[in-house]
C-alpha positions as CSV (number, residue, x, y, z in Angstrom):
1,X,53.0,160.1,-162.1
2,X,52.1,162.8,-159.9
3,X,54.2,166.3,-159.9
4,X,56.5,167.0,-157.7
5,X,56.1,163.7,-156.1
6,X,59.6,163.3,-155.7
7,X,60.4,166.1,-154.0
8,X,57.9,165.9,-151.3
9,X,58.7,162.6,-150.4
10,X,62.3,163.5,-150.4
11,X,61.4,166.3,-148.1
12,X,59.3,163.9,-146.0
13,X,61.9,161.5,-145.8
14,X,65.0,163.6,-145.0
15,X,62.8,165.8,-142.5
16,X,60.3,163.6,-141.4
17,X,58.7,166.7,-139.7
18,X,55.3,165.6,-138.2
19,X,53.0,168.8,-138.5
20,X,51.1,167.9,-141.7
21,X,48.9,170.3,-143.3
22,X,44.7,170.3,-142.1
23,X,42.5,168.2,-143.5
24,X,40.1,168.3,-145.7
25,X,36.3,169.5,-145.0
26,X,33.9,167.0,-144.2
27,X,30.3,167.4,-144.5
28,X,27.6,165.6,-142.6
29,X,24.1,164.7,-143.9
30,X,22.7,162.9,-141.3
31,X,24.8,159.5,-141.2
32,X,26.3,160.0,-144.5
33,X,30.0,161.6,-144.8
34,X,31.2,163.2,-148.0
35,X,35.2,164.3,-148.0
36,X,35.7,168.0,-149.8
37,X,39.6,166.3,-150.5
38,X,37.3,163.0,-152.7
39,X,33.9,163.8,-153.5
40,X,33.7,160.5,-155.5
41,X,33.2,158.6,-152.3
42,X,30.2,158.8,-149.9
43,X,30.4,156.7,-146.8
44,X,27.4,155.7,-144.7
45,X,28.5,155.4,-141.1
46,X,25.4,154.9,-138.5
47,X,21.9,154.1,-138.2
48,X,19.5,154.7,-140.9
49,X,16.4,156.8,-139.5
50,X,12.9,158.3,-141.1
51,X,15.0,161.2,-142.1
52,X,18.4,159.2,-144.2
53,X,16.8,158.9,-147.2
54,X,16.5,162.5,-147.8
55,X,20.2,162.9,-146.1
56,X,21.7,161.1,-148.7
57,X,19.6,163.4,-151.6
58,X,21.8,166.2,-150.0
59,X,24.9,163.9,-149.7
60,X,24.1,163.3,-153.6
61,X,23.9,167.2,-154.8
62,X,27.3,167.8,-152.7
63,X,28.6,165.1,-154.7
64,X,27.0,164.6,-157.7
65,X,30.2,163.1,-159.4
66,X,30.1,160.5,-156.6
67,X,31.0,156.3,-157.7
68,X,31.0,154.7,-154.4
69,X,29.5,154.1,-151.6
70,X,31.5,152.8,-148.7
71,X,28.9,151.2,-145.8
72,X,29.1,150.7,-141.8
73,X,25.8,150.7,-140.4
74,X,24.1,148.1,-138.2
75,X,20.7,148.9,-140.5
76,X,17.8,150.8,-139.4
77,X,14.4,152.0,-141.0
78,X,13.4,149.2,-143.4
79,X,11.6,151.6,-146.2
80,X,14.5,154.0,-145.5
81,X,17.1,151.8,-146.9
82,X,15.1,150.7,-150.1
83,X,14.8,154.4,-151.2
84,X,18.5,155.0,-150.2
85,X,19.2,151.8,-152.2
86,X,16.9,152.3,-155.4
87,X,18.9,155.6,-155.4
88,X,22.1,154.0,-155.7
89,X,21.0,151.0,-158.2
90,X,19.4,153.8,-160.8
91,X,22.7,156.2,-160.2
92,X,24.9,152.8,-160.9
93,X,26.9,153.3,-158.2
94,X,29.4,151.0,-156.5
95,X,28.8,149.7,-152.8
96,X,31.7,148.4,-151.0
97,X,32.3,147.3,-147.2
98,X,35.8,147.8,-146.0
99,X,37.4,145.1,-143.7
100,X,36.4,145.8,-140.2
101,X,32.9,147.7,-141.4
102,X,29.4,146.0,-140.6
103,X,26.4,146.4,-142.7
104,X,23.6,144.6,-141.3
105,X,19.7,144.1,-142.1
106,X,18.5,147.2,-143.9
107,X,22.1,148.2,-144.7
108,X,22.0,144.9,-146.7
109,X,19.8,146.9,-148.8
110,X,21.9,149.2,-150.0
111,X,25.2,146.6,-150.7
112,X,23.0,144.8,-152.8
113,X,22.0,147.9,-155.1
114,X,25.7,148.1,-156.5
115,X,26.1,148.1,-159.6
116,X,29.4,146.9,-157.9
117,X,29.8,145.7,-154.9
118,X,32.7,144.2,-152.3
119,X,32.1,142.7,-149.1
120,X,35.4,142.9,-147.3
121,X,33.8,143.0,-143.8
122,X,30.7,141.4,-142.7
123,X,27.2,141.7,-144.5
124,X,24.2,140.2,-142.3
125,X,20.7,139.9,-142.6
126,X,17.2,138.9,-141.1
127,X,13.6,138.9,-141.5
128,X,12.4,142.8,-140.7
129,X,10.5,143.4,-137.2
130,X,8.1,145.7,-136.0
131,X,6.7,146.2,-132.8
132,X,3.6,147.1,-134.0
133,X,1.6,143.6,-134.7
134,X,0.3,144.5,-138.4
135,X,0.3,141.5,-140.9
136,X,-0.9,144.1,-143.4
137,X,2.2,146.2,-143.4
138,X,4.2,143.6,-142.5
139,X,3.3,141.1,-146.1
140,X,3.2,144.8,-147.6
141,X,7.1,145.4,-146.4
142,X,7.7,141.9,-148.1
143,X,6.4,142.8,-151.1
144,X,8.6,146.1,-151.2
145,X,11.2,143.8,-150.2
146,X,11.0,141.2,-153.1
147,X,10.2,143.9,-155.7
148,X,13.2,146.0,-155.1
149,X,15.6,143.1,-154.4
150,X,14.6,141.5,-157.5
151,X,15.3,145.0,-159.6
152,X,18.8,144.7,-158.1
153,X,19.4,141.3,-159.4
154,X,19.9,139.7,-155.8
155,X,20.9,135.9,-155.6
156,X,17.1,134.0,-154.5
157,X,19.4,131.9,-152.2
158,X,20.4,135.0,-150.6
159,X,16.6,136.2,-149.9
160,X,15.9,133.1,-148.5
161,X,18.7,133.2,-146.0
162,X,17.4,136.6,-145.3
163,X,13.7,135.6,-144.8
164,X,14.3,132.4,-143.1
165,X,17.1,134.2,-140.8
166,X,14.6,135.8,-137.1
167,X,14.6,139.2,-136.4
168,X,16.3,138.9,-133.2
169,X,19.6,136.4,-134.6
170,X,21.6,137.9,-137.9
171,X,22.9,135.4,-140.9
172,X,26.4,137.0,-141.0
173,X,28.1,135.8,-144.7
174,X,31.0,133.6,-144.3
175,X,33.9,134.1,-147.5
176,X,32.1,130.7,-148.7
177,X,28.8,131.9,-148.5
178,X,29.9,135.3,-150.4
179,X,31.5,133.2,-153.1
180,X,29.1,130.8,-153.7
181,X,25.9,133.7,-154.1
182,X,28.0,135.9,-156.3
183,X,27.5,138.7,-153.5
184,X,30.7,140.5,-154.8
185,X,29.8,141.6,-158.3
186,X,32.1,143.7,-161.1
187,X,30.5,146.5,-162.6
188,X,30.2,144.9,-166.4
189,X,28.0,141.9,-164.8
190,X,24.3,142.4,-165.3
191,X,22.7,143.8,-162.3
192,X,18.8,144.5,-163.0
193,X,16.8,147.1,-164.5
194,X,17.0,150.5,-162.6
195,X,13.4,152.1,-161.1
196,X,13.1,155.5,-159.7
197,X,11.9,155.9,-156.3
198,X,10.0,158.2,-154.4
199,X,11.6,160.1,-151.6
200,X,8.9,161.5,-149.1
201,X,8.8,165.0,-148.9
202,X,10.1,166.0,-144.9
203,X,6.7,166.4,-143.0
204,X,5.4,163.0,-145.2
205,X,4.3,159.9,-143.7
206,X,4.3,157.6,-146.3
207,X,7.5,155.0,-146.4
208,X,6.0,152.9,-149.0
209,X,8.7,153.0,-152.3
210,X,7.0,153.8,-155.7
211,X,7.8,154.0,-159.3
212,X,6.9,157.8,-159.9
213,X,9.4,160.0,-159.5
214,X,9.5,163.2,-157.4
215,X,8.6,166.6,-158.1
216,X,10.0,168.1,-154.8
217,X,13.5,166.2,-154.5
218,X,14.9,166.1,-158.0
219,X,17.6,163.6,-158.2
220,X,21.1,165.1,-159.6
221,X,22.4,162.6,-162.2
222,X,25.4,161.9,-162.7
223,X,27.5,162.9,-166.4
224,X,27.4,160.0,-168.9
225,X,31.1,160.8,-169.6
226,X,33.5,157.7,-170.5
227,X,35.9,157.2,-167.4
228,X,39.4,157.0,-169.3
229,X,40.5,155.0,-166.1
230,X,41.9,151.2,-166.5
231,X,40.3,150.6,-162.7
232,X,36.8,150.6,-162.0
233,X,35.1,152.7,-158.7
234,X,35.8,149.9,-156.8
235,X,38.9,148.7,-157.8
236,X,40.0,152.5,-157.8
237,X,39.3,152.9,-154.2
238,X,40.7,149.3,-152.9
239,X,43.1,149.0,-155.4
240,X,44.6,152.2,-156.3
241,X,47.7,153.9,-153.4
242,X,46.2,157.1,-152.2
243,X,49.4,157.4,-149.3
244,X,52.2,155.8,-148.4
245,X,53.4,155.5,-144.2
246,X,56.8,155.8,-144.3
247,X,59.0,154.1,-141.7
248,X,62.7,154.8,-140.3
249,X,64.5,151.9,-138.7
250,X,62.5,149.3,-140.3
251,X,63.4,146.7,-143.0
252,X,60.6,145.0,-144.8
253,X,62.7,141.8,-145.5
254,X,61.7,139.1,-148.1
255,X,59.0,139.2,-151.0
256,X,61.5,141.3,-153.2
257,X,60.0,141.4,-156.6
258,X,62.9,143.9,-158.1
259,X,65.8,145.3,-156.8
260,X,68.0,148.1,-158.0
261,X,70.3,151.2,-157.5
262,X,69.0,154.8,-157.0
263,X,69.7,157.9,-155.9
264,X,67.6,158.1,-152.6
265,X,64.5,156.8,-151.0
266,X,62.0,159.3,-152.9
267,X,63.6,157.5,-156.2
268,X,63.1,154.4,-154.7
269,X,59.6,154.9,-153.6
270,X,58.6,156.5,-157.3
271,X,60.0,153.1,-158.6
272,X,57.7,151.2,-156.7
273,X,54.6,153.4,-157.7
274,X,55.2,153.3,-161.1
275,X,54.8,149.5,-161.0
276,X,51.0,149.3,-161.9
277,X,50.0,147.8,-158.4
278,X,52.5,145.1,-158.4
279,X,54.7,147.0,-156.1
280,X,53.1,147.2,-152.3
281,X,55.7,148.3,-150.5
282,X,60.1,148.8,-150.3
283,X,63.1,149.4,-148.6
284,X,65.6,151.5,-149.0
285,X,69.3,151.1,-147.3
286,X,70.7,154.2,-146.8
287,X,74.4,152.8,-145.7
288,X,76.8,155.2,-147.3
289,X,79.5,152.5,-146.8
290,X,77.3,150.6,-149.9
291,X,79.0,152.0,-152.8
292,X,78.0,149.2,-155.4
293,X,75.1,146.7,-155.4
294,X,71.2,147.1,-155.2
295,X,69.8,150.0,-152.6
296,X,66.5,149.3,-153.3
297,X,64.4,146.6,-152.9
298,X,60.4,146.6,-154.3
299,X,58.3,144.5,-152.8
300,X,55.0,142.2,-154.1
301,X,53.9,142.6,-149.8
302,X,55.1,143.8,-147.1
303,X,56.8,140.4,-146.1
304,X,58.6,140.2,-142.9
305,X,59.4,143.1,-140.5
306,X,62.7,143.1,-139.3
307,X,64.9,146.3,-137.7
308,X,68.0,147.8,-139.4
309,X,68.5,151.7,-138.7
310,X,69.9,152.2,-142.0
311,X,66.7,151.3,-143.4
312,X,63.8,153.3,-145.0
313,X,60.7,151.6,-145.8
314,X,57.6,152.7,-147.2
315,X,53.6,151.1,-147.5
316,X,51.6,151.9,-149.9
317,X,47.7,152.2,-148.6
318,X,44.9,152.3,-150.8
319,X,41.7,154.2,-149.8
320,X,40.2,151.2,-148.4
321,X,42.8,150.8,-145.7
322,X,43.3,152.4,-142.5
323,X,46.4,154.2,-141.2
324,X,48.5,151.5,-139.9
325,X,48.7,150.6,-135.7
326,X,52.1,150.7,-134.3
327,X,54.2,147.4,-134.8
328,X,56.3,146.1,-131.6
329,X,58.6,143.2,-132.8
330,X,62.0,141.2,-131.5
331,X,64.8,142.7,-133.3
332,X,68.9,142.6,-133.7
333,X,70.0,145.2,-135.9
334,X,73.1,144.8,-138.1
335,X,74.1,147.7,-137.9
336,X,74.3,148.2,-134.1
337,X,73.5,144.7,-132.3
338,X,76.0,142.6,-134.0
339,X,79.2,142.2,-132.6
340,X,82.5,140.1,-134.3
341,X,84.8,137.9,-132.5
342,X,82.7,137.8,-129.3
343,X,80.8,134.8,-127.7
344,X,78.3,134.6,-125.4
345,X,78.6,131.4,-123.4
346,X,76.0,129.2,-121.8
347,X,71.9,129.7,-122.2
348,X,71.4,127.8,-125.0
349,X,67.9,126.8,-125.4
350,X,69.0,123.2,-127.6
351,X,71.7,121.0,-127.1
352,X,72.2,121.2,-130.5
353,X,72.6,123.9,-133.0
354,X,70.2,125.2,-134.9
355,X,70.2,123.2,-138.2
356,X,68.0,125.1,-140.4
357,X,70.5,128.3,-139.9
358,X,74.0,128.0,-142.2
359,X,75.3,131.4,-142.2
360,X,75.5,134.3,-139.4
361,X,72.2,136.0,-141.0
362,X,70.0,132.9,-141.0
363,X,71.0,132.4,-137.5
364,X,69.7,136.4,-136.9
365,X,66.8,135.2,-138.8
366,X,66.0,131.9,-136.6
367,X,66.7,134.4,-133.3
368,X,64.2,136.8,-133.9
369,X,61.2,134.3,-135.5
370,X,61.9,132.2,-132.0
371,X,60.1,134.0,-129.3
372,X,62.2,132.6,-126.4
373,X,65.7,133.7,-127.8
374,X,66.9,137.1,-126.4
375,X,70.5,136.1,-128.3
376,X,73.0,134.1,-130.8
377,X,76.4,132.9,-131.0
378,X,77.1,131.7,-134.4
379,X,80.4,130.4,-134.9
380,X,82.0,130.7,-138.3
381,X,84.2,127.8,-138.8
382,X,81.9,125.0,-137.8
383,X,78.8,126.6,-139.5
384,X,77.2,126.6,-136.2
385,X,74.2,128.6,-134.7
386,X,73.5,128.8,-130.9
387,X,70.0,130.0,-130.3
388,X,70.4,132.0,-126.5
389,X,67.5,132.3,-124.1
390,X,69.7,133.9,-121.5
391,X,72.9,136.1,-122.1
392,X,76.1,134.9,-120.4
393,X,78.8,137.1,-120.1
394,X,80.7,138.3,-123.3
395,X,84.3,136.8,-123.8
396,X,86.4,137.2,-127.1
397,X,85.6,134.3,-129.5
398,X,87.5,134.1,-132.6
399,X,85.6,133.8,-135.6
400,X,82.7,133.7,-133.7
401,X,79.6,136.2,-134.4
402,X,76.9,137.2,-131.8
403,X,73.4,139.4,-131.6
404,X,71.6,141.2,-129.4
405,X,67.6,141.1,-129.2
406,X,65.5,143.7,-128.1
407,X,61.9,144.5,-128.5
408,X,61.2,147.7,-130.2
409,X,57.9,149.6,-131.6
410,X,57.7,151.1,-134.8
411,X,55.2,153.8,-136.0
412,X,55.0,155.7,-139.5
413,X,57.3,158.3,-139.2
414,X,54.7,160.3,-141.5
415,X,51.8,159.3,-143.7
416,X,52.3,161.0,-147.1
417,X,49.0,161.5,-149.1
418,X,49.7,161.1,-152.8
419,X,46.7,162.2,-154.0
């Protein structure tokens, strides 16, 4: 457990200030991106040109402890991406592409060079093209092709797809398709022999990958050091929480894998971290009229989203997830949108009550998963739930329970890094 980690979210929590200290340098080597605040992470974001190869030498000696390689590029020079992949295949490094990131044609080069690898967005490939009409270099390209693929351990059912696939159409991988070629790999699976590359020197011409190694761009290696970590590269950057959003107002309902009393949110949220991954998210209710009874509630996911302004939730991200988008939803908060004793005649949107909806907070529950409800009357004695889709006017109903519905958009209040 990290230090102090209690006390700054406790501090994030009770202030929820939004001014957040600067981030980390990046540095840029062409279209690669290395993060001063996790140097163990290189991400390839653009085209690859004449000049990437040599980018991502300097990307290496900034960080030459680096595990991963994280890839969105829609491909680029063909001879450029073998040497950038070799690279990564002798280093043993881990490729991954996160959900919403594209790696097409000669970005396919460098996935399959992983000693690990993840496809969580799209891989696609195609036969190479040149505008030039060579059949020399072209069959030569091939060869390059085959050779280094082969090195790499690549599925032959995937090289046909990729050779049978025109240069102007792209064989994007369905889940099925990345299943049944093994194109996600863990790191103790066999993966090929490694080869050193040549990098040409600046002001070279030659693209053509060869087994001698150079004199003029030495390769940093990485330290042979045992990892102590249970998680691999991959699993480390998908896998392990490197922030948490935190959210006021909201209630993550449902998927409760533990629940239990603390002190206050930051407790809450620690007990959730310290669950080994099993714990994805909570809610805390902060209602100082609940003196006995579970506060806290860990989560397996982050279930159902539901409001309740006594309520502090939290999300853990991993590395491999983006900050989340703001969430608008239908919501009837018990605390402030429930009101006893009163009904609300008329606008029913059945003749019949709900069935499915026994008590007052399944019949919240049915009002806010049913799109066209804006209210409920449920009426104690008879067990009875009256789904609105207009609101008549209020009269005193005894025993009776109704709920307002309104939409309402919720952000993170703060992203805490926990790194």
């Amino acid at each position: 457990m990290r230090i102090r980690f209690r006390a700054v979210v406790t501090v994030a929590l009770l202030s929820l200030v939004s001014a957040g200290s600067a981030s980390a340098a990046e540095k840029t080597f062409g279209p690669f991106i290395v993060d001063d605040a996790n140097k163990s992470v290189i991400t390839l974001n653009g085209d690859i040109d004449v000049n990437s190869a040599l980018s991502f030498r300097r990307a290496l000696q900034t960080a030459p402890d680096a595990k991963l390689v994280t890839l969105n590029s829609p491909g680029g020079n063909v001879q450029m991406g073998l040497l950038i992949a070799d690279d990564i295949h002798q280093r043993k490094l881990a490729t991954y592409i996160p959900q919403g990131s594209k790696c097409y044609s000669a970005c396919s080069f460098v996935f399959l060079a992983g000693n690990e690898r993840k496809v969580d967005g799209e891989l696609g490939v195609h036969q190479i093209s040149s505008d030039a009409p060579d059949l020399v270099g072209a069959q030569l390209a091939i060869s390059d092709i085959i050779e280094v693929l082969n090195r790499f351990g690549t599925p032959m059912d995937v090289m046909h797809v990729m050779f049978k696939t025109p240069p102007d159409d792209m064989h994007v991988f369905t889940s099925e398709e990345i299943e049944r070629y093994h194109l996600n790999r863990s790191g103790d699976e066999p993966s090929g022999t490694a080869t050193v590359v040549d990098v040409p020197a600046p002001s070279g011409t030659a693209t053509q990958p060869s087994t001698a190694s150079s004199a003029t761009a030495e390769l940093p290696m990485t330290s042979d050091l045992q990892t102590e970590s249970r998680l691999s590269p991959l699993e480390e950057f998908t896998k392990r929480p490197n922030r948490i959003a935190i959210y006021t107002g909201l209630d993550l309902f449902g998927d409760d894998i533990s629940s239990l009393r603390v002190d206050d949110a930051a407790m809450c949220a620690k007990s959730c971290l310290v669950m080994d991954g099993q714990c994805k998210a909570f809610t805390f209710n902060a209602n100082p009229k609940i003196k006995r009874g579970p506060n806290c509630f860990l989560k397996s996911s982050t279930g159902r989203a539901d409001g309740n302004s006594v309520a502090f939730s939290g999300r853990f991200l991993s590395a491999a997830e983006e900050d989340p988008s703001s969430l608008t939803l239908g919501t009837i908060d018990p605390q402030s949108a429930l009101y006893d004793d009163i009904d609300l005649p008329g606008g029913d949107l059945s003749r019949r009550p709900e069935r499915s909806a026994k008590t007052p907070l399944d019949c919240r529950l049915a009002c806010i998963d049913e799109k066209s409800c804006v209210a409920f009357t449920y009426i104690k004695p008879k067990k009875e739930c009256w789904l609105k889709g207009a609101i008549g006017t209020p009269i005193f109903g005894r025993g009776m329970v109704s709920g307002l519905k309104k939409l309402e958009t919720f952000s993170p209040a703060k992203i805490i890094s926990l790194d």
